[in-house]
C-alpha positions in Angstrom: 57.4 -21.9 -50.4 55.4 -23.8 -52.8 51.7 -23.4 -51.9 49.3 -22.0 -53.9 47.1 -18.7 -51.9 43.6 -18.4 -53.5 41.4 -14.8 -53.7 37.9 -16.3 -54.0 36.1 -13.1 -56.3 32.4 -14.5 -55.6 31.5 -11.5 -53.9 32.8 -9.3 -55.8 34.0 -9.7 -59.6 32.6 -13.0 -59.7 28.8 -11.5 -59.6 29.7 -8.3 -61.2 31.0 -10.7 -64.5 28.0 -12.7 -64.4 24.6 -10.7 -63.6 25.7 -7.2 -63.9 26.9 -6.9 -60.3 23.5 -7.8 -58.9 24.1 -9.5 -56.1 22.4 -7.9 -52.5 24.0 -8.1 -49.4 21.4 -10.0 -47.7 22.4 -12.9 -50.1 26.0 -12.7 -49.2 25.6 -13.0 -45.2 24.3 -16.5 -44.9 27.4 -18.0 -46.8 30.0 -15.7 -44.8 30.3 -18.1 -41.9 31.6 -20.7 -44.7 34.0 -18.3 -46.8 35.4 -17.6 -43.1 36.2 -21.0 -42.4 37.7 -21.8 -45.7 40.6 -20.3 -45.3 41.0 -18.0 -48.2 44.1 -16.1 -48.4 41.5 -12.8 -49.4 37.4 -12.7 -50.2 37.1 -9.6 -52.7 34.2 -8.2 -51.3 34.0 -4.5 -52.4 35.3 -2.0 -54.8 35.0 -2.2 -59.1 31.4 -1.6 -60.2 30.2 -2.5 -56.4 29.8 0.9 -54.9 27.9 2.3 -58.1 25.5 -0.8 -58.2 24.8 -0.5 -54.7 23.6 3.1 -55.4 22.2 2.8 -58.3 19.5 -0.4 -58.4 20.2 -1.9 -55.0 19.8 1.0 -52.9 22.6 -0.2 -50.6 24.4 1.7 -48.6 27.7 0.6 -49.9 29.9 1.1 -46.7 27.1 -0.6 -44.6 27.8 -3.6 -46.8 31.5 -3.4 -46.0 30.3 -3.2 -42.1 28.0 -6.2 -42.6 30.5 -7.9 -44.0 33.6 -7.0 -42.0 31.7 -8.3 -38.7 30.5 -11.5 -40.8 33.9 -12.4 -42.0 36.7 -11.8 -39.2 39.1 -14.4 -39.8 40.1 -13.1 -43.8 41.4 -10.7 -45.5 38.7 -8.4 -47.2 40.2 -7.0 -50.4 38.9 -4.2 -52.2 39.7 -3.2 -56.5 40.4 0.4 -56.2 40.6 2.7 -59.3 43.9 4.8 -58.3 43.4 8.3 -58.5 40.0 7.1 -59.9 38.9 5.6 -56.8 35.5 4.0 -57.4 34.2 7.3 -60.1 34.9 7.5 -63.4 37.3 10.9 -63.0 40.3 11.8 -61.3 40.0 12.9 -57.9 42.3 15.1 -55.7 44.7 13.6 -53.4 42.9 15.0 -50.3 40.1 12.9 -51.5 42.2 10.0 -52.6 43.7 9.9 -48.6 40.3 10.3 -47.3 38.7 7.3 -49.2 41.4 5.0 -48.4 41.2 5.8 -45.0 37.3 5.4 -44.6 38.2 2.1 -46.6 40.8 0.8 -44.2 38.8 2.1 -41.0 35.6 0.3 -42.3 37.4 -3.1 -42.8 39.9 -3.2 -46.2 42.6 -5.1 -45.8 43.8 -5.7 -49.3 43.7 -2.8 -51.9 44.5 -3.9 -55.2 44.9 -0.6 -56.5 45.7 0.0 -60.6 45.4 2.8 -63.1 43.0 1.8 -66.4 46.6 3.7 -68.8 48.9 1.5 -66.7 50.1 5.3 -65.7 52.2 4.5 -62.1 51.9 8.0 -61.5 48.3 7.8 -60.9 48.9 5.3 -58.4 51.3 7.1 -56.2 48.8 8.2 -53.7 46.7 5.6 -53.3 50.0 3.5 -52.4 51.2 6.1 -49.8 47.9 5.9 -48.4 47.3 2.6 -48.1 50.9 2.1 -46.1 50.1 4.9 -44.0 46.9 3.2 -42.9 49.1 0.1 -42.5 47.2 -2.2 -45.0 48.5 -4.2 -47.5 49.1 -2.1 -50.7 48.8 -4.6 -53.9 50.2 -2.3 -57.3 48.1 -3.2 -60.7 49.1 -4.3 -63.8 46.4 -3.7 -66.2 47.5 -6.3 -68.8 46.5 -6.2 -71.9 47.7 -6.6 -76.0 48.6 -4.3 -78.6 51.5 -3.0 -81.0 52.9 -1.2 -78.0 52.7 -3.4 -74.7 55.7 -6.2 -74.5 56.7 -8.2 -71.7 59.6 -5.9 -71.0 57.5 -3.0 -70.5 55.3 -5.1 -67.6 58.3 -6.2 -66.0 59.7 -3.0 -66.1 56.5 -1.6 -64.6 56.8 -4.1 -61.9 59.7 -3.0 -60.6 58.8 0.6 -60.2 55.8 -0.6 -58.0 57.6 -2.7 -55.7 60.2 0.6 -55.5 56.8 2.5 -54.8 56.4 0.8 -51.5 54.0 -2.2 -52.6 53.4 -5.4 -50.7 52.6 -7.5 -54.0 52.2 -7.1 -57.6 48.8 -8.1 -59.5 48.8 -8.9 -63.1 44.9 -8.1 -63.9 44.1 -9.8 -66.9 40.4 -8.4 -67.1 39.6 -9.8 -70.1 41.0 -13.2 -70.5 43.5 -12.3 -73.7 46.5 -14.4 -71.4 46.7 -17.7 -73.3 49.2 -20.8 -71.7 52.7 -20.1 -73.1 52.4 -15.8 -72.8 51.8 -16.4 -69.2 54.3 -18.8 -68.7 56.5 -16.3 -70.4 55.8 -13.3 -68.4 55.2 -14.9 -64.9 59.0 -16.5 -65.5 59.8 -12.7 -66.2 58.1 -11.5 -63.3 59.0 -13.7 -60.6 62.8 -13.2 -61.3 62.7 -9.4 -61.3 61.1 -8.6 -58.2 61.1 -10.0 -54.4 57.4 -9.6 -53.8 54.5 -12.0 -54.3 53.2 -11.5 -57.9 49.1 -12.4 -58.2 47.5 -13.4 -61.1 43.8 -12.4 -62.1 42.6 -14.0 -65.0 39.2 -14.1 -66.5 37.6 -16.6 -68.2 36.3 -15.8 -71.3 38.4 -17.4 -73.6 38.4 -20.4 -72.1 42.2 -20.8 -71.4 42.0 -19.1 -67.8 42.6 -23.0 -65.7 45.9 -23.3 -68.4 47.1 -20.1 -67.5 46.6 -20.2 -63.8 49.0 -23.8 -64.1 51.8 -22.2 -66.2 51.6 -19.2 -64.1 52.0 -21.5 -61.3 54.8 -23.4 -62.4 56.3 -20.1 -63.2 56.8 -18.9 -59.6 53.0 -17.3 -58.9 51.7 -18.4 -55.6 48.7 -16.4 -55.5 45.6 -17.1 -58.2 42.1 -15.7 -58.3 39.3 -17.8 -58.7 35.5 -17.7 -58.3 32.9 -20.6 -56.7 31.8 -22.5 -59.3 28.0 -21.3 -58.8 29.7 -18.1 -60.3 32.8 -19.1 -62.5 33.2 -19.7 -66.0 32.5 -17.8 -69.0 33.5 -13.9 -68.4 34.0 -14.8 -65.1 36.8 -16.8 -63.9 38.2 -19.8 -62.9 36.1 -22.3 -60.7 37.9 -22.1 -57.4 36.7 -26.0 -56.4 38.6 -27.0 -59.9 42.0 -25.4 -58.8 42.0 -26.8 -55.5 41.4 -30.1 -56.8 43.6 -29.7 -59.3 46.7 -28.9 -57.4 45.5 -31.2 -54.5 48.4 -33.6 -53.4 51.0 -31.5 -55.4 53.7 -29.0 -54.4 51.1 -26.5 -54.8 48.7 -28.3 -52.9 46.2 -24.9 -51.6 45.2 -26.8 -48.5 41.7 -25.8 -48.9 38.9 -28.1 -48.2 37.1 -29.2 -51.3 33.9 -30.7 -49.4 33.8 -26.9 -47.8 34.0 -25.1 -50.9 31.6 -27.4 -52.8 28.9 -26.8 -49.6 29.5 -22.6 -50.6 29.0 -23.6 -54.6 25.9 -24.8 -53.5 24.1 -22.5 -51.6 25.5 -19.7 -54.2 24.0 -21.7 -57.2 20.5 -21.2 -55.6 21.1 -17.9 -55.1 22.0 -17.2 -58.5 18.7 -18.1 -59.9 16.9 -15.2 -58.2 19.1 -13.2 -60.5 17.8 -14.8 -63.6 16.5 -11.5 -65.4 20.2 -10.3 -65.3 21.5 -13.2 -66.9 23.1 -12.4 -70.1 23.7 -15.1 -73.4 27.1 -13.5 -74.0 28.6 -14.7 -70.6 29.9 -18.0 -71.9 33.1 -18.6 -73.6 33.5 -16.2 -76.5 36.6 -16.2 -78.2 36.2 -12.7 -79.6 37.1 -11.2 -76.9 40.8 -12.1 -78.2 39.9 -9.1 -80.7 37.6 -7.1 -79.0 39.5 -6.7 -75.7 36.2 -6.2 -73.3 36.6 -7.1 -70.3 33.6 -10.1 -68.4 32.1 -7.3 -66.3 31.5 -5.0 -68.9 30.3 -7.0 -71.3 27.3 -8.2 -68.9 26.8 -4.6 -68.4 27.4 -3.5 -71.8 24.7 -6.3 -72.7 22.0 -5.0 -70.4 22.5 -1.8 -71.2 22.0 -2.2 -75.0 19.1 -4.6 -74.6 17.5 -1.5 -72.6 17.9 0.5 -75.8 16.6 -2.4 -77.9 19.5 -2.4 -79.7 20.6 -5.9 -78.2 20.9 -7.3 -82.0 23.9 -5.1 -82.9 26.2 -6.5 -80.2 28.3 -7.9 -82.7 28.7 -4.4 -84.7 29.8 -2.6 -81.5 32.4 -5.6 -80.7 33.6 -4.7 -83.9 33.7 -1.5 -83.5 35.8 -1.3 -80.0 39.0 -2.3 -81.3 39.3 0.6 -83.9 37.9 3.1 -81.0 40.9 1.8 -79.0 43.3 2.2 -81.3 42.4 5.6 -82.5 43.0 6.7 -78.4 46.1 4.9 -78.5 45.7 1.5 -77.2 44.8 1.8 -73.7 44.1 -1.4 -71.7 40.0 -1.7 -71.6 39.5 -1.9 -68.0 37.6 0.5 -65.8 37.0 3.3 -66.7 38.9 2.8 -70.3 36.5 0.1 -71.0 33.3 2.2 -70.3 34.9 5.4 -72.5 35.9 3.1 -75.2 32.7 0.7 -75.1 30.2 4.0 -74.8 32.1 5.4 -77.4 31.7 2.2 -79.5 28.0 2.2 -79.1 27.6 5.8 -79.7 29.2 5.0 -83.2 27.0 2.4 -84.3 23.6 3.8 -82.8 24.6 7.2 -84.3 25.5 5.4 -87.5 28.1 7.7 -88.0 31.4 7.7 -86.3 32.7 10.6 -84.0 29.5 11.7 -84.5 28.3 12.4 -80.9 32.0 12.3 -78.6 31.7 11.6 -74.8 32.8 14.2 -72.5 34.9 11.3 -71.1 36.5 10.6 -74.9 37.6 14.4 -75.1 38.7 14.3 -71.2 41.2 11.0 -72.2 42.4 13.2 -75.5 43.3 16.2 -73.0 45.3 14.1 -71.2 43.0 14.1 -68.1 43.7 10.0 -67.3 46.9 10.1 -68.0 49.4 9.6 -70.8 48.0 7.0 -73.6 50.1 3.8 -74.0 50.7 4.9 -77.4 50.0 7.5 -80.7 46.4 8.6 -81.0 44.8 9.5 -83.9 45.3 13.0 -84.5 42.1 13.0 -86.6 39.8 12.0 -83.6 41.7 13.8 -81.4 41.2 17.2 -83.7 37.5 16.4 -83.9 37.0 15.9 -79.9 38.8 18.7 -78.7 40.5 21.0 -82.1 43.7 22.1 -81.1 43.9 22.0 -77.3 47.3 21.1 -76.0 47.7 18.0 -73.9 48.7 18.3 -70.5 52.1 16.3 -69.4 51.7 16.5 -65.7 50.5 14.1 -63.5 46.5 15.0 -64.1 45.9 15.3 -60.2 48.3 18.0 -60.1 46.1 20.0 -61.8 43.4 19.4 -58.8 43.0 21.8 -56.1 41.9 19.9 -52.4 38.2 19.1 -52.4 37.8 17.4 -49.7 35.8 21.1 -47.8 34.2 21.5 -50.7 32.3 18.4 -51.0 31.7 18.6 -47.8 30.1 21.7 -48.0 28.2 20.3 -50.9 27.2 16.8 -49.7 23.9 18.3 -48.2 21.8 18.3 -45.9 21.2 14.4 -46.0 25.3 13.4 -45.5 25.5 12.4 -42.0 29.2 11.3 -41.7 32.6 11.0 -43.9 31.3 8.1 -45.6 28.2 10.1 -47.0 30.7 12.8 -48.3 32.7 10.1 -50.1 29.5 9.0 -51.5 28.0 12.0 -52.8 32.2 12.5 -54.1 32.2 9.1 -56.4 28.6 9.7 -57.8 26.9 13.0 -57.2 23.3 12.2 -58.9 22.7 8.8 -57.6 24.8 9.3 -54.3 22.8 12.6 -53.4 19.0 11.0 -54.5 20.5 7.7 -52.5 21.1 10.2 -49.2 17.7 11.7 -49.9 15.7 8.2 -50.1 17.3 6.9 -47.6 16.8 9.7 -45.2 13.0 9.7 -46.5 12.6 6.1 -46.0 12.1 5.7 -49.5 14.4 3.1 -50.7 13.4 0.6 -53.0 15.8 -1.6 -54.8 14.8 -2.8 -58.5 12.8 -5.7 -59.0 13.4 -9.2 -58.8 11.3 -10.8 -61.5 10.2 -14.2 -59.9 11.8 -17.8 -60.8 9.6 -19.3 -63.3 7.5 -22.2 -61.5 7.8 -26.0 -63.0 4.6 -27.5 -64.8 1.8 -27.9 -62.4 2.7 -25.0 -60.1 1.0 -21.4 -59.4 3.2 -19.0 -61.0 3.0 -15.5 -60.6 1.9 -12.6 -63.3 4.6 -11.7 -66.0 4.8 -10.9 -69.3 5.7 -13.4 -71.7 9.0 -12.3 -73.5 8.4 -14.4 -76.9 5.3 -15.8 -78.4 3.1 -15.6 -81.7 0.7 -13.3 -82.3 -2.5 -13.9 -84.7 -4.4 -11.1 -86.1 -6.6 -11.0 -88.6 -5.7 -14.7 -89.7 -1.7 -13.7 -89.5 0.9 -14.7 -87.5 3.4 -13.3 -86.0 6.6 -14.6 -84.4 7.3 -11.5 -81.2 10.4 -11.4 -79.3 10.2 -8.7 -76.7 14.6 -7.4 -76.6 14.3 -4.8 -74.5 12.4 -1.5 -73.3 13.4 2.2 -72.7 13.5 4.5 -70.0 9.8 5.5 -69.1 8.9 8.6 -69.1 5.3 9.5 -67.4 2.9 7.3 -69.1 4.6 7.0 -72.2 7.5 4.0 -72.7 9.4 2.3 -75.6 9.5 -1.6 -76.0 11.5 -3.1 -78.6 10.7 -6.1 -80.5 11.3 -7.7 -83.7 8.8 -9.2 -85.7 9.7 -12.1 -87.5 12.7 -11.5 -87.1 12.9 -7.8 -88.1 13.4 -5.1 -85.5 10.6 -2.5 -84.8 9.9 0.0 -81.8 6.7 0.4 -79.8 5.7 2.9 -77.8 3.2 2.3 -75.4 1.0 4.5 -73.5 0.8 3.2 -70.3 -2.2 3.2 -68.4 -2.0 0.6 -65.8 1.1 -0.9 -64.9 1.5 -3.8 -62.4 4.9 -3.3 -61.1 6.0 -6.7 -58.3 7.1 -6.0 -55.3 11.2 -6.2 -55.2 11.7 -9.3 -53.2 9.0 -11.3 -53.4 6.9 -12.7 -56.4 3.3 -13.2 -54.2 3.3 -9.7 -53.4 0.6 -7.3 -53.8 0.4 -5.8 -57.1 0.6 -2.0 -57.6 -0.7 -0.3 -59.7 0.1 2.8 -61.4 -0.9 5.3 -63.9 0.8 8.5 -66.0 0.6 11.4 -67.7 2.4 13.7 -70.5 4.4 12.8 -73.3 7.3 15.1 -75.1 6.2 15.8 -78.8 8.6 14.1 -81.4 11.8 15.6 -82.5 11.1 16.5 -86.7 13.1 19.1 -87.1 17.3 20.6 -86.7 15.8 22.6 -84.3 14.4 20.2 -82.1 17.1 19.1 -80.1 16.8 15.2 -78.9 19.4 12.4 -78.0 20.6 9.6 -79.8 20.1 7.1 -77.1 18.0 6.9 -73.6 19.7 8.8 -70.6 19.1 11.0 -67.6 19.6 14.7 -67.8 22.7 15.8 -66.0 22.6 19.8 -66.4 20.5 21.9 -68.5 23.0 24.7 -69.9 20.6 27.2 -71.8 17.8 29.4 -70.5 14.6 29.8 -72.5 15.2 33.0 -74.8 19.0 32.8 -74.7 21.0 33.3 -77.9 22.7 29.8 -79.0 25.3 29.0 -82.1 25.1 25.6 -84.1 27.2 23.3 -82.4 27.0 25.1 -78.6 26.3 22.2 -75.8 22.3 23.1 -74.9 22.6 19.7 -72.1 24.5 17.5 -70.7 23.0 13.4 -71.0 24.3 10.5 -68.9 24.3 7.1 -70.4 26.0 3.3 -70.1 27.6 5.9 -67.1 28.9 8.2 -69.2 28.2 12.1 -70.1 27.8 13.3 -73.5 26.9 16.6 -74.6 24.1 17.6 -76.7 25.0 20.3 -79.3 22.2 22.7 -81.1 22.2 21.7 -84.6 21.1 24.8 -85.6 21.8 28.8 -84.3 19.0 30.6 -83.0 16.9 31.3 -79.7 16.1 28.9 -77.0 12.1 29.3 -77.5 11.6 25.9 -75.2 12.8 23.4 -72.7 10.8 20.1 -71.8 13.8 19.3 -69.6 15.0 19.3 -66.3 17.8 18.1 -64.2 17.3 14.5 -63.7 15.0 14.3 -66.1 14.9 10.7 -67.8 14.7 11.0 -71.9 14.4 8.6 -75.1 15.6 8.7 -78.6 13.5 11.4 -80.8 11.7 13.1 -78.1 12.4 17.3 -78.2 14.2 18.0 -75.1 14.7 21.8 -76.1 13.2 23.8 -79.4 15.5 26.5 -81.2 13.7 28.8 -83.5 15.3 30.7 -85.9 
């Protein structure tokens, strides 16, 4: 058989590569007649940063989407990205929990689980497998690919043929960051093809710009099934424009039999639909070569880009794209895909913003060094590894053997607002936001971030908003102001970053009226709203603050309660990682402006030591 299958992403990676993973649900229906007809071998609809965006700043009910869309799509395969033992969080989770999920998955409407491990360790993948064949869906093992002194062609192939002995239906090769070029794909799909019996997938990004080449020698090479995106959201981190390939291979061997008057019909309505997403539109999403060094795969980068611009900090991309190559070499090369590329990428930023590396160390850099993902693809260096965790061993086993079951226990601790199995599972991937998601939703309370309204043409009404660039006169002087970014508010009191001809300068701003837009609609009523306290400024060792803007996950001192330098006093997540915040000096817990939940900024006193 010579035709060519096609996984259209646009649901899925597609969005999450291009505006940060934005996309609602209610935007996605009204094409999902089309996508059905078209005759897709597999939408990717769900999985990957999905379930946390949902949560997080759509306030979606994740699994309802999966309904929504299961009943909207009935005629193709829905295929989900599932994180192994990881499932959709960013730790390991038992294998009670791992057979739940899967299940809820495959009883809500999965077809399809592409299911791979961010170390390339099979033994992380062994459950999800077994449960995806027990639920009788089609069980698609992962190869993470990637580059480095330690990852050959012989090693994937090798690879391969364990996962088709595990029990898998096909064989992915994820190339989350576009580093494939023409000639090593040609090389390894020859390779790959010729050592196992199953269908062998490529995913490719486009971010170099060689993703159409490599989809062709792959092609010629024996693949038969390629992953593409609508052109409305293809391209740059993205990947290849799904109209292109079909017209491409049209009339061939490989014709895909897809109709390109169809597809160009769903580019269409999806390229109106992108431009409601404007304000989550990132420069760095077009071709960018340095992702040949850098490694970061398309959907992190958009993230990775928002989140830094929140911080103000948007102007030292570049340093922290330097910097994530040597990160990933000191923890041994792993492939920088979910959640690698979020524990190397944090770590990254932490470096630069810190100005000194190592200086601050993830929870999730010292888990990787304790062998808590899995083995590293190669040496790590024993310098780093001394400083995040001194001279703790490194466990051998399969992490998840470690894991007692869970599955009582979180539902014990779901609370009061989990109605069914789904809710559990929830709460289970992301305990903050999945618990204050239960609550809102339960309250009625949900309300999804803002849209910022489409800029109106010359002549139009537009609506109120804040200009992001302009010049400034005062006193005779003027001023060239870019607006890059703003912090996490806190009561009245919120930082906005700027530079000022050119140089970079922080603002904070008392706020005392705020017009915040309704989320769907620019015409809305405005609201207004007014705040309160402020922390006082961190002057002082003993004045514990954070390097970089966050949300308090625990509080782990009392207020009189006898701390060393160096002790954790809280724990801070940010860019969806936890970090630690150590006393800098010894001495007694005299106060704490902080609690659980709490949202902070850079140089604010979250807790006071005296001496």
């Amino acid at each position: 058989m010579t035709q060519v299958h096609i996984t259209e992403t646009v649901l899925r990676d597609g969005h999450q590569s291009l505006i940060a993973t934005r996309m609602r649900t209610q935007d996605m229906l009204p094409a999902c007649e089309r996508l059905d007809k078209a005759g897709f071998w597999s939408l990717e609809v769900w999985g990957g940063a999905t379930f946390d965006a949902c949560l997080r700043y759509l306030k979606e009910d994740p699994w309802e989407r999966l309904r929504l869309l299961r009943d909207a799509l009935p005629n193709t395969r829905l295929q989900m990205l599932l994180r192994g033992q990881n499932l959709l969080g960013y730790r390991h989770y038992s294998d009670d929990v791992v057979r739940a999920f899967v299940a809820s998955a495959a009883g809500n409407g999965i077809d399809v689980f592409r299911v791979f491990d961010a170390l390339n360790d099979l033994r992380n993948l062994q459950i999800s497998i077994e449960a995806v064949k027990h639920a009788g869906k089609h069980a698609q093992g992962t190869i993470s690919y990637t580059r480095s002194p330690v990852h050959t062609v012989d090693q994937f192939v090798r690879q391969a043929k364990q996962l088709q002995a595990m029990g898998c239906d096909s064989i992915a090769v994820k190339d989350m960051a576009g580093l494939l070029t023409p000639f090593r794909t040609a090389e390894l799909f020859a390779a790959l093809t010729a050592a196992v019996s199953v269908p062998v997938h490529l995913h490719t990004h486009a971010t170099s710009g060689q993703a159409e080449m490599c989809h062709l020698k792959a092609i010629e090479n024996g693949c038969r099934h390629i992953d593409t995106a609508i052109s409305a959201f293809a391209g740059g981190t993205s990947h290849a424009p799904t109209e292109a390939m079909v017209a491409a291979l049209a009339g061939t061997p490989f014709d895909t039999g897809l109709d390109l008057a169809l597809l160009q019909d769903i580019g269409l309505y999806f390229h109106e639909i992108r431009k409601k997403y404007h304000q989550f539109e990132s420069e760095y999403t077009g071709v960018d070569t340095r992702v040949l060094t850098s490694q970061l795969p398309g959907g992190m980068i958009s993230n990775l880009v928002n989140q830094l611009r929140e911080q103000g900090a948007i102007d030292r991309f570049a340093e922290v794209l330097a910097e994530i190559p040597r990160v990933r070499e000191d923890l041994g090369y792993p492939p920088l895909v979910t959640p690698s590329s979020q524990i190397v990428g944090t770590q990254a930023v932490l470096n630069v913003l810190t100005g000194k590396r190592y200086k601050t160390i993830t929870n999730e850099v010292k888990m990787y060094f304790q062998g808590r993902y899995g083995r590293a693809p190669g040496r790590v260096n024993p310098v780093v590894r001394r400083q995040a965790i001194g001279n703790q061993e490194t466990i051998t086993q399969r992490p998840a053997d470690l894991l007692p079951v869970e599955m009582d226990r979180l539902r014990q601790e779901a609370g009061e607002f989990a109605s069914s199995e789904e809710d559990v599972l929830t709460v289970a991937m992301f305990p903050e936001i999945g618990a204050e998601f239960l609550r809102q939703r339960a309250e009625n309370a949900l309300q999804p971030e803002p849209l910022l309204p489409i800029a109106k043409s010359v002549g139009e009404a537009s609506a109120q908003t804040a200009p992001l660039e302009f010049n400034a006169t005062l006193h005779g002087e003027t001023y060239h102001i870019k607006v890059t970014g703003s912090g996490h508010r806190r009561d009245a009191i919120r930082p906005f970053y700027v530079t000022v001809d050119g140089i970079p300068e922080e603002i904070m701003l008392e706020v005392l009226d705020e017009i915040v837009l309704d989320s769907d609609t620019a015409g809305a009523a405005p609201k207004p709203r007014t705040g309160g306290s402020r922390r006082p400024r961190a002057t002082r060792p003993g004045q514990v603050s954070t390097t970089m803007p966050g949300t308090v996950i625990d509080v782990l001192v009392t207020q009189g309660q006898t701390v060393k330098a160096g002790d954790p006093v809280l724990v801070i997540e940010a860019m969806k990682m936890e970090t630690e915040i150590q006393a800098a000096v010894g001495g007694t817990v005299s106060a704490i402006h902080v609690a659980k939940g709490d949202s902070v900024n850079p140089d604010e006193t979250l807790i006071e030591i005296s001496a």
